[in-house]
N, C-alpha and C positions, 0 to 999 in steps of 0.2 A: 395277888402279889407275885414279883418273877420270882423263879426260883435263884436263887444263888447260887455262884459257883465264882470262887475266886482262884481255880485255876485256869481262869479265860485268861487269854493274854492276845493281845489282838496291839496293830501296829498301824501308823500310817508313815512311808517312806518317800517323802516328795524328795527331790532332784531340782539342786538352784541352779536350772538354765535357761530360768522365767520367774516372773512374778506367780504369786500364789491365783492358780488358778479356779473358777467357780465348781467345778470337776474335783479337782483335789479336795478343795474346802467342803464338797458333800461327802466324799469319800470321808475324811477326816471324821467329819461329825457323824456318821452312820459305826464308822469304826467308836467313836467316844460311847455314846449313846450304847453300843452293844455289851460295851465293857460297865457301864454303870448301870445300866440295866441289871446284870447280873454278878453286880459286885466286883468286876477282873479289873485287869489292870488295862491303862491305852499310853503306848510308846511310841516314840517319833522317830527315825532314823534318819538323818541325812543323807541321802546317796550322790555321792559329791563326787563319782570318779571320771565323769564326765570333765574333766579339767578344763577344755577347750574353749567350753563354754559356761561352767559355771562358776558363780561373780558373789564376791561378798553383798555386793546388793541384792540382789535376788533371795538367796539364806536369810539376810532380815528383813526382807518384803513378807516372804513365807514367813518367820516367826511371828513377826509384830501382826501378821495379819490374822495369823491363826490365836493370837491373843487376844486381838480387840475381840475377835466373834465369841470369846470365851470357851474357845479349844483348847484346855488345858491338858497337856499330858504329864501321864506321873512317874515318865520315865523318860530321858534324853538331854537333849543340850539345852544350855543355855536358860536351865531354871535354877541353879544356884548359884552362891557369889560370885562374881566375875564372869558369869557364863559358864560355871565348870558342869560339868556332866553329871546328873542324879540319876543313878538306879546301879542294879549288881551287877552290869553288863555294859562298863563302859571298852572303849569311846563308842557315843552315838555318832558320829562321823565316817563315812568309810574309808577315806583316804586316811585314818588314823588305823586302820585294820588290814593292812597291806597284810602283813604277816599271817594274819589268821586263813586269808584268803593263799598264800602260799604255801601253807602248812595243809589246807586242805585240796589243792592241786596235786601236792608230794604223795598224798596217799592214795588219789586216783590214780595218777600216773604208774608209780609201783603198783596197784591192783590194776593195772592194764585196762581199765577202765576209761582211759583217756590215753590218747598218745600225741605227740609232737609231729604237727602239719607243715611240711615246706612248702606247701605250693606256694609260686608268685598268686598276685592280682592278674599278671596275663593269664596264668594259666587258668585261673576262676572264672577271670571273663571268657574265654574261648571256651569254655566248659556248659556258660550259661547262656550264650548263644546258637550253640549245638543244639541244646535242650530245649530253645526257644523252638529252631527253626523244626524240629521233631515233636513240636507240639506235646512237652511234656511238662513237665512243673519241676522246676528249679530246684536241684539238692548236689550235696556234695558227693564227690564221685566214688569218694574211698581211694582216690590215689594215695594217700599215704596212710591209710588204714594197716596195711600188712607189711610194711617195713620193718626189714631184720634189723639192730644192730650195727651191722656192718653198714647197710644204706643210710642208715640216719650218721653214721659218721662219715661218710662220704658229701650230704648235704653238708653237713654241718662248716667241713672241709672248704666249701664251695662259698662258703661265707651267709649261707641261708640261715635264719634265726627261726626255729621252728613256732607256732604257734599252738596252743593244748584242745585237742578237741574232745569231746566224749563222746564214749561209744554209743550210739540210741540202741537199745535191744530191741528187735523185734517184741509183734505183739500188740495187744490191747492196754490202753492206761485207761483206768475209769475213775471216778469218783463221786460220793454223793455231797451234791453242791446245795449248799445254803438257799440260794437262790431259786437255779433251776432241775435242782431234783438231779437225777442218774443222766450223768454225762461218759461218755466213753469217747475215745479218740484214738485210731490206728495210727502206730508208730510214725507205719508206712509215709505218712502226710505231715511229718515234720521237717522234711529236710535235708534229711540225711543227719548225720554227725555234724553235731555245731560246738561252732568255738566258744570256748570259756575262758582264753586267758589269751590274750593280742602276744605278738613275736617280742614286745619290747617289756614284757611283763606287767600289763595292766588287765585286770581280771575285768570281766564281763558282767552284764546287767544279771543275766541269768543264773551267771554262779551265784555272784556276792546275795542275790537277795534271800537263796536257800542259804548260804554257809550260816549269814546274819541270821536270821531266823531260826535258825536251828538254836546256833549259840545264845540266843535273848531267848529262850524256850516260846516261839510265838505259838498258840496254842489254834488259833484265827486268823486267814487269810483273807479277807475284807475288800474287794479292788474293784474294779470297771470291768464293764463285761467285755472290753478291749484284750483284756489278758487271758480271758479262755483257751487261745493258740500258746499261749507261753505256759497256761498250765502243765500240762503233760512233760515237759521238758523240766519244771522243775520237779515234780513230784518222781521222775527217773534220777534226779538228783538227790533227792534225798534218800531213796530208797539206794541208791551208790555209796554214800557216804555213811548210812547204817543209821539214820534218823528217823523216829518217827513223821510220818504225814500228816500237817497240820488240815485241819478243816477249812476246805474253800467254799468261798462267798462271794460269786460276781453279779454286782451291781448296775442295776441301767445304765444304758447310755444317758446325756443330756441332751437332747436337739432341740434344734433352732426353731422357730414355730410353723417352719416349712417341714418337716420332719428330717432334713439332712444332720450331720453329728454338728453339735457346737463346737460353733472358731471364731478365732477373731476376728475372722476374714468378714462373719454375716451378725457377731454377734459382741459383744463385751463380753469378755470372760475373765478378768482381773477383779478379785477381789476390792483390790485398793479404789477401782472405779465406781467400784458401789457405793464405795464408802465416801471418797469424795464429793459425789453426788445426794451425799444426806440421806441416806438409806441407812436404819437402826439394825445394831447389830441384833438386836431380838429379832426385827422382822426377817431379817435376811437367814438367822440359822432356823427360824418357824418354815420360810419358806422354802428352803434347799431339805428339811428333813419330808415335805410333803412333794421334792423331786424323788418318786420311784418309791414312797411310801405313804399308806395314808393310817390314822388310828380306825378306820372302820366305822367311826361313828358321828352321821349326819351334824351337821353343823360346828363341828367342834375344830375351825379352820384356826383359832389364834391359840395358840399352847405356847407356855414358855418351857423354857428348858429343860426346867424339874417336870414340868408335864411330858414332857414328851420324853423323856426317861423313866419315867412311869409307865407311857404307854406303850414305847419301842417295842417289836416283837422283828429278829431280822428274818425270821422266815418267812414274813406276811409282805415282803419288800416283790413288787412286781418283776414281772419279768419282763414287761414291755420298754421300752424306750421312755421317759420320760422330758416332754417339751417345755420349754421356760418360756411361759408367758409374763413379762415384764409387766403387762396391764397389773395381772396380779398380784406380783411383789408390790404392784406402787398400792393397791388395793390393802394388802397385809400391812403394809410401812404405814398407811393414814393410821389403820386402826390400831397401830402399838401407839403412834403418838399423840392419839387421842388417852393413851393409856398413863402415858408422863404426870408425875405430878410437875405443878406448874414451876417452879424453879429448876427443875430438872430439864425439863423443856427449853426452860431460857438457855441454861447450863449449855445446849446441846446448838440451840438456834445460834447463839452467837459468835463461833467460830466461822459462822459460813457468812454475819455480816460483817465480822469484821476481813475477811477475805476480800470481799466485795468492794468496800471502803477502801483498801490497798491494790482493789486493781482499779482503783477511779472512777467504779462505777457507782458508790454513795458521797455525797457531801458530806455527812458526819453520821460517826456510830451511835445507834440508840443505848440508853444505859436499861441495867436489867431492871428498873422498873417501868420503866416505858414500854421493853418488850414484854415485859407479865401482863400489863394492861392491856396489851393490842391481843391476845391471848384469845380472848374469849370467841373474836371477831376472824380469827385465821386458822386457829386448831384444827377445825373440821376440814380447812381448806389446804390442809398443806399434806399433798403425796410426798415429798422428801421434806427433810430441812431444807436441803438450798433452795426450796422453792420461797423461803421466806424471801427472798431479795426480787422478788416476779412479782407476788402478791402485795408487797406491802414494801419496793422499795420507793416507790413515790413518795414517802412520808419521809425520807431521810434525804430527799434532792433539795438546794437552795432554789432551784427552778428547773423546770419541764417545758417541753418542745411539743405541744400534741399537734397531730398530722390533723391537715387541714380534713383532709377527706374522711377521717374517722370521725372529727365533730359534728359532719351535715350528719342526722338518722337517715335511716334508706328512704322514710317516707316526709322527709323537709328536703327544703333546700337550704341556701345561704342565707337567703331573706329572713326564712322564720326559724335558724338556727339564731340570727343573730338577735332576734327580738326575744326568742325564746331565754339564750343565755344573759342578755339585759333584766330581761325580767327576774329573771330567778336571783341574778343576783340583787333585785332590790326588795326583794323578799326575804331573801338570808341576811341582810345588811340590816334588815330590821330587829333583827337579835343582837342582843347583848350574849357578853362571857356567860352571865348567868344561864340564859335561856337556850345558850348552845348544847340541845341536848339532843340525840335521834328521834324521841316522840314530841320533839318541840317543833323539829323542824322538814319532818316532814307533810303534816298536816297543810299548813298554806304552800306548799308547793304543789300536793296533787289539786287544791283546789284552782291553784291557777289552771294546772291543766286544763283544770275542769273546765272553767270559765273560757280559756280561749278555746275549747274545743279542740285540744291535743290530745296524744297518747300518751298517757305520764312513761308510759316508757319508754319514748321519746323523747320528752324531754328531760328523763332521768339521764337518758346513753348520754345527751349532749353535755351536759353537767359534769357527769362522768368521767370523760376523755379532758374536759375541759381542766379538771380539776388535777388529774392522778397522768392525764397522757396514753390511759391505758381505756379499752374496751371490757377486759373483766377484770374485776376487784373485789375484796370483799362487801360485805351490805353496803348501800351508799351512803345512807345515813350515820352510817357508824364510821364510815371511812370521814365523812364533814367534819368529824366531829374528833378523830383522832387526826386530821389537818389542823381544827383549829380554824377561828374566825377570821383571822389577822390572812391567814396566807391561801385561805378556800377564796377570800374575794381576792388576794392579788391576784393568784391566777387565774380567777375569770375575765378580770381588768385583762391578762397578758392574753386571754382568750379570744376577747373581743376584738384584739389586735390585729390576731394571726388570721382569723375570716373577714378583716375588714380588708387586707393584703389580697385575699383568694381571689 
C-alpha cells in the first residue's frame, strides 16, 4: 500500500496558446496519479499571460480535453457553478494575479535583488553578436547591473522604461530530482541576469510560476525534462523571495518513433485528434501512463485508472526519452474495446456513424440495435471506433461501386470471375430468409469450389468485393448475412454488370 501524505501538492500549469497537447496531457496525468497515489492534492493553473497568443479556444480545448481523459483536479478553474474557481488559492488564472506578481517584484527590487534594465533591443542584439562572433555563449552583459540612482533617473529622463532583472548569484544550484537523482547546475551557464518583468509591466514565465507556486503552497514540481535549464533560475527564486524549494521531478521527453522530440511537424500531438479518431479515453490515459513509466510487472499492459493509481511509484518513472508508437495505442484502444459492455459500445460507436452519415459518406444511420447485433462480428476488429464506418460501412450504402480490378482474384481472370460470381450467386438464391444463416450458407459455396476446382478463397475475395466493395471485411459469412438476401443478390446482379463492361 503507498504510503500517504496529504501534504503533496503537486500542479499542472498549461498555457492556452495551443490545444491541449499529448506532452501536457502525460504531464497532467503523472502529476494526478502522483497526487492520488499518496493521498495530496492536483491543481491546475492557467498560465495565460501570454496574451498574444492565448484564445478562449484554446483554455476550453485544454479543459474539455483534460476532462473527457478523466483529469480531474481538485483545485482550479472552472469546476464550480458558472466556472468559478475551487480551492483556498484563488484566482487560478494568471492574468487574475497581476498584483501578487507586482507586490512580489516590489520586494526584490527594494532587496536589490533585481534591478531596472534599460538597455534597448539594439543594444542586446549588438551585445549578442559580439559574443557570437567571440565564440562565447550568449548572456547579459550587466550593463545596467551597477547603476546609481542618479543614472537610472537620467534613463528614465530619456524616456527608456526599465525592465526588472534578477540578480543570478554566483555558484552551484543543485537538487535532488525525482526523476534523475543529484543534478547540479553552475550559475555561470545561465545567462547572466534574466528578466522577470517586460518594460511595460507584464511579468515573465520564470517569475509567475515560482511567485504561483509558492502562494498555492505547491509541494511537487512534476514537468518535462525540457525545464531542467529553467530549473535553477527558479529554485534562485525562490530562495530570493524567502520560500521553501518545492520538490522537482522531470519527466521524459516524448519522441517520435525516429527518436527526434515530438511535433506536429512528424507527429499528432492534439489531444482532441485522438479523440476524434475514436481512440477511448481509458486506452489513451493506460497508454500515455506507460510513456516513461512502466508497473514492472510482465504482462500487465492494460490497467485502468484506479490500477494504475495503485501502482504509480514516480521514482520508478525512467530516465530515458520515451517513443509513441501509434501501432501500440491502436493495439491498447482494440483491447479496452473489447472491454465495453455491449451498449456502452454502441453508446460510443454511434457518434462516429452518425458523423459519417452527415458527411455523405452513409445512406442511413443504423439504429442501436442493428449496431449491437453486428457487435459480435466487428469488436475484435475495430483499432478505433471510427474504424466502424471502414469495417462495416457497406452495410449502411443504398449501393456500392466495387473496382473492376479488385473483383478479378490475382489468380482468375474475367472469364472465370464472371462464371464464378454467376455461380455463387445461384447458390445463395437458393436460400430462403429462413436458411440465411453463416453455417447455412457457407457449406454449398466451398463445395462449388470444390467441384469446379477453384480456390474457395478465391472465390470468397470475388464475392467479397462484389458484395461490400471492399477487399477486407469482417467473416464473409456473417457479413451475407448482416447484408441480408434481398440486397447480397442485388449487388451481385450490379456486379455482373460492372465486369461485363471491363
Amino acid at each position: 500500500m503507498p504510503t500517504t501524505n496529504p501534504a503533496v501538492r503537486v500542479r499542472i500549469a498549461p498555457s492556452p496558446t495551443g490545444p491541449l497537447h499529448i506532452g501536457t496531457a502525460r504531464t497532467a496525468l503523472f502529476n494526478l496519479l502522483h497526487a492520488r497515489h499518496v493521498g495530496g492534492t492536483f491543481v491546475l493553473r492557467l498560465e495565460d499571460t501570454d496574451v498574444a497568443r492565448s484564445t478562449e479556444a484554446h483554455e476550453r480545448d485544454i479543459l474539455d480535453g483534460l476532462h473527457w481523459l478523466g483529469i480531474a483536479w481538485d483545485e482550479g478553474p472552472g469546476m464550480g457553478p458558472g466556472g468559478d474557481d475551487v480551492g483556498p488559492y484563488p484566482p487560478y488564472r494568471q492574468m487574475r494575479r497581476l498584483s501578487t506578481y507586482a507586490e512580489a517584484a516590489r520586494r526584490l527590487l527594494e532587496a536589490d535583488l533585481a534591478y531596472p534594465c534599460y538597455c534597448t533591443p539594439e543594444e542586446l542584439e549588438a551585445d549578442r553578436r559580439a559574443q557570437e562572433a567571440a565564440r562565447q555563449a550568449p548572456r547579459y552583459v550587466g550593463r545596467c547591473a551597477a547603476l546609481t540612482p542618479e543614472e537610472r533617473a537620467v534613463r528614465e529622463g530619456e524616456g527608456r522604461r526599465g525592465a526588472l532583472r534578477f540578480r543570478v548569484r554566483p555558484g552551484i544550484v543543485a537538487w535532488d530530482d525525482l526523476v534523475r537523482d543529484r543534478v547540479e547546475i553552475d550559475t555561470a551557464n545561465l545567462g547572466g541576469d534574466f528578466v522577470i518583468v517586460r518594460a511595460d509591466g507584464t511579468p515573465l514565465y520564470h517569475f509567475t510560476v515560482v511567485v504561483d507556486d509558492a502562494a498555492m503552497a505547491i509541494s511537487h514540481v512534476i514537468r518535462g525534462e525540457d525545464h531542467i535549464s529553467n530549473t535553477p533560475k527558479h529554485i534562485l527564486l525562490f530562495e530570493a523571495l524567502g520560500h521553501d524549494v518545492p520538490v522537482f521531478g522531470h519527466l521524459p521527453l516524448i519522441l517520435n518513433p525516429d527518436g527526434t522530440k515530438m511535433s506536429k511537424r512528424k507527429s499528432q500531438t492534439a489531444v482532441a485528434d485522438y479523440r476524434a479518431q475514436g481512440f477511448l479515453r481509458e486506452a489513451l490515459v493506460n497508454y500515455l501512463a506507460f510513456l516513461g513509466w512502466s508497473p514492472g510487472v510482465e504482462g500487465e499492459d492494460v490497467l485502468s485508472f484506479d490500477e494504475l493509481v495503485e501502482r504509480f511509484d514516480i521514482t520508478k518513472v525512467q530516465k530515458g526519452g520515451a517513443k509513441f508508437d501509434r501501432a501500440r495505442l491502436e493495439w491498447l484502444n482494440g483491447q479496452w474495446i473489447r472491454r465495453l459492455e455491449d451498449m456502452d459500445l454502441v453508446d460510443r460507436l454511434r457518434p462516429f456513424v452518425v458523423a459519417a452519415h452527415d458527411r455523405g459518406e452513409l445512406a442511413r444511420v443504423p439504429g442501436d440495435d442493428e449496431l449491437r447485433s453486428l457487435l459480435p462480428i466487428v469488436r475484435d476488429r475495430l483499432p478505433t471506433l471510427a474504424a466502424i464506418v471502414e469495417i462495416a460501412g457497406f452495410l449502411w450504402l443504398d449501393e456500392i461501386r466495387p473496382d473492376p480490378a479488385d473483383l478479378v482474384p490475382r489468380r482468375w481472370d474475367l472469364a472465370t470471375t464472371r462464371e464464378g460470381l454467376r455461380a455463387a450467386r445461384e447458390a445463395l438464391a437458393a436460400h430462403d430468409a429462413v436458411t440465411w444463416e453463416a453455417d447455412e450458407l457457407e457449406p454449398p459455396l466451398r463445395a462449388l469450389a470444390e467441384t469446379r476446382g477453384w480456390k474457395a478463397g478465391d472465390l470468397f475475395m470475388a464475392l467479397r468485393v462484389a458484395v461490400t466493395g471492399r477487399t477486407a471485411t469482417p467473416p464473409l459469412f456473417d457479413t451475407l448475412v448482416a447484408l441480408g438476401r434481398d440486397r447480397v443478390l442485388a449487388r451481385l446482379d450490379h456486379a455482373l454488370e460492372v465486369i461485363a463492361d471491363a
